[in-house]
Backbone bond lengths (Angstrom), bond angles and torsions (degrees), N, CA, C in turn:
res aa  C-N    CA-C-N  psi(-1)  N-CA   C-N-CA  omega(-1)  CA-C   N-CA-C  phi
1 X - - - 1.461 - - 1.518 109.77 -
2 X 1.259 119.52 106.78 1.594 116.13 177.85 1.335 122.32 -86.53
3 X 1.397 113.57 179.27 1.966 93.39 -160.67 1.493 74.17 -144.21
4 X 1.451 110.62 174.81 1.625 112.25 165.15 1.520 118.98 -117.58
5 X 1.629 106.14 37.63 1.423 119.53 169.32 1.267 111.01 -112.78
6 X 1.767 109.78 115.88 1.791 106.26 -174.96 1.333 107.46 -43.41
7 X 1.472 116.21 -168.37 1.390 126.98 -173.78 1.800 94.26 -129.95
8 X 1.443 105.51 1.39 2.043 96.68 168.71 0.857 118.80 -60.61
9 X 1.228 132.27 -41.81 2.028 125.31 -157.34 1.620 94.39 -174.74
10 X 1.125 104.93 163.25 1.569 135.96 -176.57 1.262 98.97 -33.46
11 X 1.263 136.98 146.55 1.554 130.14 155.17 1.389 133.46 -163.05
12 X 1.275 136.70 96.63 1.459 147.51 -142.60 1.436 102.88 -100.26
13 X 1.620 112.21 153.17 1.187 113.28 -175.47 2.155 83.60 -148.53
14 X 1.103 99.94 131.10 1.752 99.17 -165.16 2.018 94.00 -137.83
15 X 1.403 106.14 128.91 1.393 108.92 -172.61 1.289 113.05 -152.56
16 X 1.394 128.52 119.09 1.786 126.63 -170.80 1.291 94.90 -134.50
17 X 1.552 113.88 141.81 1.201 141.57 -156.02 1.688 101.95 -125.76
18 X 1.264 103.08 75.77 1.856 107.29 167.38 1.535 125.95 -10.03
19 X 1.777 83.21 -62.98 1.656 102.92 -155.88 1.446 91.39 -89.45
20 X 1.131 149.06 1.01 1.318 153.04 161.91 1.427 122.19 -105.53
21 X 1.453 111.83 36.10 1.645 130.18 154.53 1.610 95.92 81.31
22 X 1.456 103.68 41.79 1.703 105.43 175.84 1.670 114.60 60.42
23 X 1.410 110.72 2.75 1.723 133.69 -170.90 1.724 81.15 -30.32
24 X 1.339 133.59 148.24 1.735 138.58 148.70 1.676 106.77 -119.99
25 X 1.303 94.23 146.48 1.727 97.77 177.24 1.664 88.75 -126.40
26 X 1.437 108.20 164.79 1.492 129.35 168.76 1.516 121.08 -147.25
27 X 1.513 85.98 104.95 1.803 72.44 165.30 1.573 110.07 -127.66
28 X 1.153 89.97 153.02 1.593 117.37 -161.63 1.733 117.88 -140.47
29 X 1.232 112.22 163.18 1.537 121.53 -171.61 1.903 82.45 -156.25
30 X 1.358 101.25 120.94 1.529 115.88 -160.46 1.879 90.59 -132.73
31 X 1.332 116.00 131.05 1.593 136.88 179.54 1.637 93.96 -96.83
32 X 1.364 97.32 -79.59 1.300 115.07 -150.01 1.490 104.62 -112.94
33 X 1.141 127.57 17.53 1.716 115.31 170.55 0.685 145.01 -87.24
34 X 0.967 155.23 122.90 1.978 169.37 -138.29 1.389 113.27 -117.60
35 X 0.925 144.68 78.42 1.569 147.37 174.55 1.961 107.06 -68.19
36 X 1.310 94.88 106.80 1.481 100.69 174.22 1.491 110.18 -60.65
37 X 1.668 118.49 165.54 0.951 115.48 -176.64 1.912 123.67 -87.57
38 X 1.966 95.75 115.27 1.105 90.52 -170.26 1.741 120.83 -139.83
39 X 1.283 125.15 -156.77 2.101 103.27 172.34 1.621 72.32 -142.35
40 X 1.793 92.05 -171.02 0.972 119.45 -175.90 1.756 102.46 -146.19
41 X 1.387 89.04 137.53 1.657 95.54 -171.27 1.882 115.06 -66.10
42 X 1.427 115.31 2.21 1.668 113.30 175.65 1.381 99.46 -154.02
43 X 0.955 127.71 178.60 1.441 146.46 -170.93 1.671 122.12 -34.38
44 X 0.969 149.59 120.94 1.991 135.66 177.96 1.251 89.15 -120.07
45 X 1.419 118.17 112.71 1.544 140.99 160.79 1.269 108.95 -110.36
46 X 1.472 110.57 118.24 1.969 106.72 169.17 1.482 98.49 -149.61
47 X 1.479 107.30 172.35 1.499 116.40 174.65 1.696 103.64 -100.07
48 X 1.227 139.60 175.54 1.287 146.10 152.03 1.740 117.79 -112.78
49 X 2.060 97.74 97.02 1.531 102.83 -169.41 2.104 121.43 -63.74
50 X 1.171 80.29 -44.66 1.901 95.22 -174.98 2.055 102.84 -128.95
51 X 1.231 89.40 177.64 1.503 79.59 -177.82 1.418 139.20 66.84
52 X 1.466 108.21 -175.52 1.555 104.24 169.80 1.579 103.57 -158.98
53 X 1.992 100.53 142.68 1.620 104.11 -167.11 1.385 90.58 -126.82
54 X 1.807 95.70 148.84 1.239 119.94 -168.52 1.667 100.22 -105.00
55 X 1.023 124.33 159.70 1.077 115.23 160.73 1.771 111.43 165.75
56 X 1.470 116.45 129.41 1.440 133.92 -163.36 1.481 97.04 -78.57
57 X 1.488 106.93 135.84 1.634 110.08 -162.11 2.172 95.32 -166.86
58 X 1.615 104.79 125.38 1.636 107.71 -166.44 1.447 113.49 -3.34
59 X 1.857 87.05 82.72 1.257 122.61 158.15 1.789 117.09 63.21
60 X 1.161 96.07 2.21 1.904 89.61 164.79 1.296 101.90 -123.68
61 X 1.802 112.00 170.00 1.170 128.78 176.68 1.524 103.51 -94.45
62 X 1.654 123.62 116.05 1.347 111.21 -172.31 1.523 110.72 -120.03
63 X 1.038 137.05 132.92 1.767 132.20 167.19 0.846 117.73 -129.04
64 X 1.828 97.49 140.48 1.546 124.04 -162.07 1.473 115.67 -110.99
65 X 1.011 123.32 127.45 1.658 120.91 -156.16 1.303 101.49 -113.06
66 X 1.531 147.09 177.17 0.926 164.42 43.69 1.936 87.71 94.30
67 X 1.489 127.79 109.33 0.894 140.30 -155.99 1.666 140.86 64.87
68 X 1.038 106.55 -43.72 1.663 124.64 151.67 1.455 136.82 5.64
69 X 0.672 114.95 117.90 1.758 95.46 172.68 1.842 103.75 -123.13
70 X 1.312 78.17 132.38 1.277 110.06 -174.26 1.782 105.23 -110.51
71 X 1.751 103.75 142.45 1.061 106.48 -179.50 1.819 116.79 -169.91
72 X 1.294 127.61 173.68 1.546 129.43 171.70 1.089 112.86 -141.65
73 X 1.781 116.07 149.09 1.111 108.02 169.54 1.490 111.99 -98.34
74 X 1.446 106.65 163.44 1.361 117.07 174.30 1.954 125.61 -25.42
75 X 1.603 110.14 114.41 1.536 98.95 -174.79 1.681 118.91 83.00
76 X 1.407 115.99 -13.08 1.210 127.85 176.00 1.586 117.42 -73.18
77 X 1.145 106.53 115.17 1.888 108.97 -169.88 1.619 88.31 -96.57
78 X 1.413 75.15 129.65 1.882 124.34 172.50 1.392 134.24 -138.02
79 X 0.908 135.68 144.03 1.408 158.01 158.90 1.186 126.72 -62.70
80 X 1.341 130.36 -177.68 1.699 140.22 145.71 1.024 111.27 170.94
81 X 1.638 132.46 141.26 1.251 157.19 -130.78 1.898 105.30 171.58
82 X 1.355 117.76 144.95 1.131 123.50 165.18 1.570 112.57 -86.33
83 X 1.454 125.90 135.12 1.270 144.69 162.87 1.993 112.23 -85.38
84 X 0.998 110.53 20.58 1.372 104.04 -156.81 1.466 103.39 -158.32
85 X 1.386 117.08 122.01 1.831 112.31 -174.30 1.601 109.45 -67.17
86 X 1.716 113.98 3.85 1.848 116.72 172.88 1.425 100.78 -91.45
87 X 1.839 118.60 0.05 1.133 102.96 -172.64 1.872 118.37 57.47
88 X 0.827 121.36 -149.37 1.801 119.39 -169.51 1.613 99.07 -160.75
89 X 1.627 98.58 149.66 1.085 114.65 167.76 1.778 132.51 -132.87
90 X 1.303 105.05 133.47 2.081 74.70 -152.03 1.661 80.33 -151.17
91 X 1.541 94.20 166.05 1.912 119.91 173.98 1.379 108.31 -123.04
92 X 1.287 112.35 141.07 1.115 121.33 -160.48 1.561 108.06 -163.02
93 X 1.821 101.50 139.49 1.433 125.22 -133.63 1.929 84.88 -123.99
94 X 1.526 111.31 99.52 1.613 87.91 -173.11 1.937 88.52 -106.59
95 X 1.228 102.22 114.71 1.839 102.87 174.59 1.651 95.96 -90.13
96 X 1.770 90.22 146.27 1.813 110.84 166.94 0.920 112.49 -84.13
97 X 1.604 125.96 151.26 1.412 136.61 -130.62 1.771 78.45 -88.92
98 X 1.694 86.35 140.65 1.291 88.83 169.79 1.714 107.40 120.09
99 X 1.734 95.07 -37.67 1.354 87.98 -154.08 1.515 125.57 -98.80
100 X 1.792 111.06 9.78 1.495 100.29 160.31 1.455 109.94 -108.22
101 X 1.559 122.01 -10.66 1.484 140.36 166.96 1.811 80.64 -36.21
102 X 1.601 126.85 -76.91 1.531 120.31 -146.53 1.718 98.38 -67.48
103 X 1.177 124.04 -23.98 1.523 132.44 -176.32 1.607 105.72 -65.28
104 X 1.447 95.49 -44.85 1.778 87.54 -178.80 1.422 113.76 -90.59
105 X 1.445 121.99 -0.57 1.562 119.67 -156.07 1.637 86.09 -96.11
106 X 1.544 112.74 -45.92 1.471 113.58 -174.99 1.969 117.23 -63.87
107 X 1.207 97.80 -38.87 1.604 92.56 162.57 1.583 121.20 -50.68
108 X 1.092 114.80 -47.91 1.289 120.28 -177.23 1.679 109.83 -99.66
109 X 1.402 125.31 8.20 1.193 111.75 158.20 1.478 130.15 55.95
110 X 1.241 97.37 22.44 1.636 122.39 158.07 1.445 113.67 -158.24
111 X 1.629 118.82 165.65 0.803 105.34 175.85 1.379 111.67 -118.36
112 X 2.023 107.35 154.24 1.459 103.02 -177.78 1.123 96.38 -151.72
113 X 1.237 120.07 -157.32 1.626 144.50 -162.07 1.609 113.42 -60.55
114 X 0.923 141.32 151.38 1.847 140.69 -144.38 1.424 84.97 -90.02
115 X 1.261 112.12 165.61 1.735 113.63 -169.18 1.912 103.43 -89.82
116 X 1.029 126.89 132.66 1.483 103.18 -166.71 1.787 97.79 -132.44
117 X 1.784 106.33 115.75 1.197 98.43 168.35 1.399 142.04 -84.20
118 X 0.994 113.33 133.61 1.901 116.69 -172.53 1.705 111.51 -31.82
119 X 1.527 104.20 -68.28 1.491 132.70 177.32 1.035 131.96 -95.55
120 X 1.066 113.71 124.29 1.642 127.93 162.88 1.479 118.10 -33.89
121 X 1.319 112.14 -36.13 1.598 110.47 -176.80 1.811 99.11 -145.67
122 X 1.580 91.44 141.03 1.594 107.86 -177.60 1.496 105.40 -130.44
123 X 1.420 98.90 119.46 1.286 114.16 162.00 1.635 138.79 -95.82
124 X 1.849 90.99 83.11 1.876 98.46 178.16 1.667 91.97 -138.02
125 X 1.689 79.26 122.24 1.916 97.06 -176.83 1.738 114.55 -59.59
126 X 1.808 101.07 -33.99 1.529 82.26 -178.10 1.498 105.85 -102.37
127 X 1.067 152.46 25.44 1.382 160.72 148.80 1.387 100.86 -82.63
128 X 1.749 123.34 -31.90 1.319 104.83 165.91 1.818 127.10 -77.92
129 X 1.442 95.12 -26.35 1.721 88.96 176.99 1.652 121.40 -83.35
130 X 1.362 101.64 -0.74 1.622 102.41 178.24 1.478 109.68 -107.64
131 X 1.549 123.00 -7.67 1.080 115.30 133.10 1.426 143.42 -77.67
132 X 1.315 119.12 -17.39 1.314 132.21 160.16 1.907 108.44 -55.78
133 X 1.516 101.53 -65.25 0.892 119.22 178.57 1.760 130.91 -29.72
134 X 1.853 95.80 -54.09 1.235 101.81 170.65 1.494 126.93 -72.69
135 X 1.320 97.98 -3.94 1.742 104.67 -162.22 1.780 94.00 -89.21
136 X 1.146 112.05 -30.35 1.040 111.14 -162.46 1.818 96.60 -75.87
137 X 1.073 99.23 -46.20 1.762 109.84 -169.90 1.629 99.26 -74.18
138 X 1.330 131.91 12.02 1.409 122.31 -173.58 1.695 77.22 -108.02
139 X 1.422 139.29 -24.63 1.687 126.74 -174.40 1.471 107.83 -72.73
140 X 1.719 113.17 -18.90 1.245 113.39 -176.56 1.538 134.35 -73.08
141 X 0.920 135.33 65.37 2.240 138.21 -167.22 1.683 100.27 -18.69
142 X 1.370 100.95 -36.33 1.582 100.70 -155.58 1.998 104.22 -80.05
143 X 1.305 98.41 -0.99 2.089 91.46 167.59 1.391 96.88 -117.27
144 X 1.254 81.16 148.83 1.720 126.23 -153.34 1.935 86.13 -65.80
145 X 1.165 92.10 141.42 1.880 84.09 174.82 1.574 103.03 -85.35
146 X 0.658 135.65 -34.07 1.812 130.81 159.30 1.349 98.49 -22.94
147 X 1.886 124.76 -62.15 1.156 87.21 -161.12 1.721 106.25 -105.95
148 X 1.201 113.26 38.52 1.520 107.71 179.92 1.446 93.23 -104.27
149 X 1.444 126.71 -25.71 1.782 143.68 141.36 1.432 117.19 -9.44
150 X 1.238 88.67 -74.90 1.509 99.14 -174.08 1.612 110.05 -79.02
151 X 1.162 111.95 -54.52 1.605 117.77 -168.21 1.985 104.14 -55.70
152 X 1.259 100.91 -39.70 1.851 101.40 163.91 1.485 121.70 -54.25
153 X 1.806 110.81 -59.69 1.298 109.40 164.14 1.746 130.46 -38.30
154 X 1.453 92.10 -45.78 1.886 96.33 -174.96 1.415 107.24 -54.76
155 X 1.498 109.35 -58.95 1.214 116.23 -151.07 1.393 115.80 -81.28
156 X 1.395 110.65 -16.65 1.425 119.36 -176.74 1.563 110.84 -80.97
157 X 2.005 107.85 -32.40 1.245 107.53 165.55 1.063 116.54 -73.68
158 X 0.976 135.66 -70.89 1.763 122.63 169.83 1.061 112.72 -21.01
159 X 0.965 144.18 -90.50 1.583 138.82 168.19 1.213 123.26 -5.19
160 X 1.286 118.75 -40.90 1.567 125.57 -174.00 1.638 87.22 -87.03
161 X 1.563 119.64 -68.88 1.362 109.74 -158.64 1.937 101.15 -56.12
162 X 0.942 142.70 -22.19 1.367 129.07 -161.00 1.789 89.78 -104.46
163 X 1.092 127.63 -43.59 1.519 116.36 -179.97 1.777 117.46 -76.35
164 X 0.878 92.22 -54.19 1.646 115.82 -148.52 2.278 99.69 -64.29
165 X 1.463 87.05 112.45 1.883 79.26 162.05 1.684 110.55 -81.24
166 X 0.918 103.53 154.25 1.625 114.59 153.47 1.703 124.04 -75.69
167 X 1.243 112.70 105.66 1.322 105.25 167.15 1.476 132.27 -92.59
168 X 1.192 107.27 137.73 1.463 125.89 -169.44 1.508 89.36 -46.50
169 X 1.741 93.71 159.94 1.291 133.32 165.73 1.479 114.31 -60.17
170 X 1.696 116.53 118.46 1.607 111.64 -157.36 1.492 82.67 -73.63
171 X 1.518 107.91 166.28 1.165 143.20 135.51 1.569 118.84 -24.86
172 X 1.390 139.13 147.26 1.174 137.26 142.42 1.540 126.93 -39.66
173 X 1.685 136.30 117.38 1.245 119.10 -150.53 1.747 90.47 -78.52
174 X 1.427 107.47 142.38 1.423 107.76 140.35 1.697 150.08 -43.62
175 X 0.760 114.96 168.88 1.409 124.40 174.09 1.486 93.38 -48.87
176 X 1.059 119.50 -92.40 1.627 129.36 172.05 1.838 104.61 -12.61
177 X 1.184 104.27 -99.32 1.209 90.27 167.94 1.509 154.25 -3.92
178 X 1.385 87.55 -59.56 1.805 112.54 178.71 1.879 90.41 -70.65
179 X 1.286 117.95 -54.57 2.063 94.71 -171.24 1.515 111.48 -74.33
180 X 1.540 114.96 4.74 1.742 110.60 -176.64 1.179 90.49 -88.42
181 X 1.712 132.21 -28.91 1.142 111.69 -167.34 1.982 95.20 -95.67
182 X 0.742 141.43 -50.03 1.039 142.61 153.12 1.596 104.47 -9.08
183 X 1.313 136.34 -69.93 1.597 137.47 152.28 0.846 132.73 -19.56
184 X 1.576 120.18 -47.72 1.502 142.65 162.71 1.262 129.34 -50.74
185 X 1.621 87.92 -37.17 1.939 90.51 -167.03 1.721 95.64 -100.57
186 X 1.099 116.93 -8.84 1.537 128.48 177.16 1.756 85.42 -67.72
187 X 1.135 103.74 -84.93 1.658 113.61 -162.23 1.727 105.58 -49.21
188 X 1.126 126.74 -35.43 1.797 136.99 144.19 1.553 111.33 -9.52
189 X 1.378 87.08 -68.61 1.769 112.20 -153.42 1.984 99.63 -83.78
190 X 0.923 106.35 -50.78 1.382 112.41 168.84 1.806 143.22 -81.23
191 X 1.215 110.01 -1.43 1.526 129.81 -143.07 1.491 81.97 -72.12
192 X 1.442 134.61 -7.53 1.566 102.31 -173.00 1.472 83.22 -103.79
193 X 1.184 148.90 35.29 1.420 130.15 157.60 1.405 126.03 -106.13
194 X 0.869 115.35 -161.48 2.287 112.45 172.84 1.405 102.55 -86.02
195 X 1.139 157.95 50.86 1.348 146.40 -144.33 1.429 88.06 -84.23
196 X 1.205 111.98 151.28 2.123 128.06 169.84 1.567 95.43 -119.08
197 X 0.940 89.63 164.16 1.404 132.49 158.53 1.534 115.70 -38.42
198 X 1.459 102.72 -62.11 1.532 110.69 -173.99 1.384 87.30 -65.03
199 X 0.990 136.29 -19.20 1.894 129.21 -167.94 1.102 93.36 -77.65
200 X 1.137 138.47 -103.46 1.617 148.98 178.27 1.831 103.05 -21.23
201 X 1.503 135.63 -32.52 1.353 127.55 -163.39 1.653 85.28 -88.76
202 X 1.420 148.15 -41.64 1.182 138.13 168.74 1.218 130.01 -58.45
203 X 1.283 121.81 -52.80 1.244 139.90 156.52 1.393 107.88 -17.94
204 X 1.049 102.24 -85.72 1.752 130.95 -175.08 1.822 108.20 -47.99
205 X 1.765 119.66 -48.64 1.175 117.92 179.17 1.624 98.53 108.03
206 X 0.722 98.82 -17.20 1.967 102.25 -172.13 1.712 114.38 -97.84
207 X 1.254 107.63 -176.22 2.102 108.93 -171.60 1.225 86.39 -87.72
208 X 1.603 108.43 167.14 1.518 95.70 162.85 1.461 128.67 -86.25
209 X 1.626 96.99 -5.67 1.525 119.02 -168.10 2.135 86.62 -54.21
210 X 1.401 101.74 -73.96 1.266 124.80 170.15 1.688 118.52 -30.47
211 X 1.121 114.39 -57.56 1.188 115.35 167.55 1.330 140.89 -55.06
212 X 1.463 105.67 -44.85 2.083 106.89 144.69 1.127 118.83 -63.48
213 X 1.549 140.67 -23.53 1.604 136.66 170.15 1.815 92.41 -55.61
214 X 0.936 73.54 -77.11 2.178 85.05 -172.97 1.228 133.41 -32.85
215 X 1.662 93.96 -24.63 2.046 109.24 -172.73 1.278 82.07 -92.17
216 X 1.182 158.02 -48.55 1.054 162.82 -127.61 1.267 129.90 -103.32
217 X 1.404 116.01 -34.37 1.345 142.58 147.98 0.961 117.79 -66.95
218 X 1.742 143.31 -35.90 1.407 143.45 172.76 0.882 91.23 -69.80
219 X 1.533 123.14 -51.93 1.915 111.18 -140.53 1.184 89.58 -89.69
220 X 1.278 133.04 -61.22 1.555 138.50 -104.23 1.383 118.98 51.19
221 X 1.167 134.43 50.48 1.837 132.14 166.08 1.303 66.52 -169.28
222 X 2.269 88.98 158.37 1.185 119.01 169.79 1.095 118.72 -93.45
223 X 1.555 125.18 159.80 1.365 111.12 -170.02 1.824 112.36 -50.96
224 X 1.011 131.10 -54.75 1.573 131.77 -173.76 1.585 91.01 -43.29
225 X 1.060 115.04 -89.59 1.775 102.73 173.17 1.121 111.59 13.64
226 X 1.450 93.00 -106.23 1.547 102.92 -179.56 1.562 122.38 -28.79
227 X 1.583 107.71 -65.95 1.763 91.00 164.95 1.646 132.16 -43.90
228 X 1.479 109.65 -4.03 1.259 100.13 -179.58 1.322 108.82 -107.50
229 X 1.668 108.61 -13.17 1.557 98.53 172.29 1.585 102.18 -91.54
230 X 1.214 124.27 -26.65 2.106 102.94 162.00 1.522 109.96 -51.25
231 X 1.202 107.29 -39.40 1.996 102.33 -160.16 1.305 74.99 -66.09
232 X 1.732 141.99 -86.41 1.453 123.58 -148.97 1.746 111.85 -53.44
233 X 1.504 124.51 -39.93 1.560 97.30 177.25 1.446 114.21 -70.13
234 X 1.521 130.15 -0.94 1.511 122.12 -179.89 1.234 105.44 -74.08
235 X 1.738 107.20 -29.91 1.391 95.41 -147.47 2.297 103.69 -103.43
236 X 1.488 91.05 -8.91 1.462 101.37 142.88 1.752 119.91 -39.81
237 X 1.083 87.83 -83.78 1.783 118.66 173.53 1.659 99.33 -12.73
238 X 1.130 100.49 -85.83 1.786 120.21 160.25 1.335 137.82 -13.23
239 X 1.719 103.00 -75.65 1.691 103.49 137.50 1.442 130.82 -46.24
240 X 1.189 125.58 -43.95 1.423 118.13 171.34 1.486 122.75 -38.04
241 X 1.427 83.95 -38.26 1.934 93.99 -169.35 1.447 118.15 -89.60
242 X 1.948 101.95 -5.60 1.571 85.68 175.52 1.529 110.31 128.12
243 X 1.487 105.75 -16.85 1.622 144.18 -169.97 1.833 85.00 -45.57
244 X 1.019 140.13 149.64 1.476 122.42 114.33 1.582 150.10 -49.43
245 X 0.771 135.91 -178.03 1.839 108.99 -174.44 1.396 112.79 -101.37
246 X 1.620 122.26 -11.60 1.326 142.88 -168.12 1.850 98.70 -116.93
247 X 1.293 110.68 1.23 1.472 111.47 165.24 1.454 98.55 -120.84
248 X 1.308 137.75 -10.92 1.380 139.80 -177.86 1.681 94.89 -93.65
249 X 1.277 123.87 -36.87 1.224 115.33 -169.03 1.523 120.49 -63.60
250 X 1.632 96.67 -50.14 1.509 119.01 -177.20 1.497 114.77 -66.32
251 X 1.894 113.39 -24.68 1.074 121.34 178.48 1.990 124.60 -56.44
252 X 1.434 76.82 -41.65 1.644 103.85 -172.88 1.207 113.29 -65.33
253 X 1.591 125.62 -45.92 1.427 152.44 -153.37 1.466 129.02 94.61
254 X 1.161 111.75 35.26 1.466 131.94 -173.70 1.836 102.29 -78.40
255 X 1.190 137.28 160.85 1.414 105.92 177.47 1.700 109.33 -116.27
256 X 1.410 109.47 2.34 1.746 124.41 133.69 1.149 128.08 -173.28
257 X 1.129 107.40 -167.69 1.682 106.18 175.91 1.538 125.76 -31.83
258 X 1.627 107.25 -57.45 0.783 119.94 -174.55 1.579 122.47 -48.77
259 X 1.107 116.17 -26.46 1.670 134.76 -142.36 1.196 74.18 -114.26
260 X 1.705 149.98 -63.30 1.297 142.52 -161.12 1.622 93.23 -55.86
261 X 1.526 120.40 -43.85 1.755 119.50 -138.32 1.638 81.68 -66.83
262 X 1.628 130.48 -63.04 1.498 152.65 -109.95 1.803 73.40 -99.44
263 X 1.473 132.97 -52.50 1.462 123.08 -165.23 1.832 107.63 -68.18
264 X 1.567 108.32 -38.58 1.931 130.19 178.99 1.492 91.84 -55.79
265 X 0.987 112.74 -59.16 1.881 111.52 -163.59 1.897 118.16 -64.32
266 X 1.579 98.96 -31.62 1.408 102.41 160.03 1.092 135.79 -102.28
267 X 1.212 117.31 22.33 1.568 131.19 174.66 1.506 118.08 -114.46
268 X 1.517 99.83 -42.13 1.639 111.65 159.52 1.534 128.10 -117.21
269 X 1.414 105.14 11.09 1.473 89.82 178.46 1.327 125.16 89.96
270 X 1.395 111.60 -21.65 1.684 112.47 -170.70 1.385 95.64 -148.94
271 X 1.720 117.76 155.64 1.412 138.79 175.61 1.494 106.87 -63.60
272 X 1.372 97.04 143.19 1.806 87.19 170.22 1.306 126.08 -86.93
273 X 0.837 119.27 12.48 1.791 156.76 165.63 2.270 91.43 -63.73
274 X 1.556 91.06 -80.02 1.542 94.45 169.74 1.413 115.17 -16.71
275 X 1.759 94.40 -91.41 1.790 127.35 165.12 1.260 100.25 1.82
276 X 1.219 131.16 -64.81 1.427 129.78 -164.55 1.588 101.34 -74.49
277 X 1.406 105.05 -55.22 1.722 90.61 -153.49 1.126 105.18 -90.90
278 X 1.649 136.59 31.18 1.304 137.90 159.76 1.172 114.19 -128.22
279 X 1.259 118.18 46.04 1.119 109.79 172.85 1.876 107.50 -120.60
280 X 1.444 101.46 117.91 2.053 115.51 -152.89 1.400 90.60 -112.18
281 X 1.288 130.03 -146.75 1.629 146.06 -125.35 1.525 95.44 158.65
282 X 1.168 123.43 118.71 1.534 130.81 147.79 1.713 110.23 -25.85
């Protein structure tokens, strides 16, 4: 399967589509990158063009080679790393929360429970080339968005109806539960300040010994984590609007640029330098 990203050095291709529910694609040809451990608030659908990617996903180590489709569900902490001295090269479909939940609810004409996949990686060759396929034809201006519309809808439903289980209706959260989220919306509401430990262990009612067991077990990331993946989506947010990246950084609580660029590049893959100047319109 050939790709049209050399195999010399690192190389990102980053593209979000407004009028298509903020939809972002990425394609990339990655040597040396390390993706810290992180989720994404809606769907990560991609193919794997060259290469092979490693990456820790509910609790196994799984790798996706050279046709593959690779993917996460919503909130699911993951990784990525190359297994392979070609490193990997792959496209990738990141949907906003919400947005294949309405894809599968409308096929089936009711609505229910978010579509939830078993595995990290699925192996179906022609579900992989028509996702390859489309990714490639979503870089193109010259197709009609009608049919990059439709051809997303088909294939993404199919995909869901032939992969995807339905998971049951959660449970009532626990006690536990109820102060992680309680933690969350603390670190939410506050993320541009110094927050400690003792902040969140009062807050919450619990030790702090206890309180990293607990964040940690819900989430998988520790609370600082997590504050560092709000400071980078705040400071997204920011840029969007026009922010500079050294006034977005300082905004957030980053302690500069630098520290924003090195946390942006392993969480998404690309500089926030990029972020800005790729961001197009169908």
């Amino acid at each position: 399967m050939r790709g049209d990203i050399t195999d010399s050095k690192e190389i990102t291709r980053f593209l979000r589509f407004p009028d298509f529910g903020n939809l972002e694609l990425l394609h990339a040809a990655y040597l040396r990158q390390t993706f810290s451990p992180h989720f994404h608030e809606g769907h990560a659908i991609g193919v794997i063009e060259k290469g092979r990617l490693g990456f820790d996903y509910r609790g196994e180590r799984v790798t996706a080679g050279a046709g593959d489709i690779n993917m996460a569900d919503p909130g699911e902490v993951h990784n990525g790393f190359a297994v392979s001295e070609e490193g990997w090269q792959y496209r990738m479909f990141y949907l906003k929360p919400g947005q294949l939940d309405g894809i599968f609810n409308e096929c089936r004409d009711r609505s229910g429970p978010m579509p939830f996949f078993k595995k990290g990686r699925v192996r179906d060759p022609g579900f992989s080339e028509k996702i390859r396929i489309l990714h490639r034809d979503f870089e193109n201006p010259l197709i009609p968005r009608l049919e990059k519309e439709s051809r997303f809808f088909t294939i993404m439903a199919g995909f869901t109806l032939k992969h995807a289980l339905q998971r049951v209706s959660p449970k009532s959260p626990g006690s536990e539960k109820t102060r992680v989220m309680k933690i969350k919306g603390y670190i939410q509401e506050f993320y541009d300040t110094d927050i400690s430990l003792d902040d969140l262990s009062r807050m919450a009612g619990i030790s702090r010994y206890y309180l990293l067991r607990v964040f940690e077990r819900e989430t998988g990331l520790t609370p600082h984590t997590y504050l560092k993946l709000v400071r980078v989506k705040r400071a997204r947010e920011l840029m969007d609007k026009g922010i500079s990246i050294i006034e977005a950084a300082h905004a957030v609580g980053f302690y500069d640029q630098s520290h924003l660029n090195r946390v942006f590049k392993k969480i998404y893959g690309i500089t926030p330098g990029q972020f800005r100047e790729k961001k197009e319109k169908i």
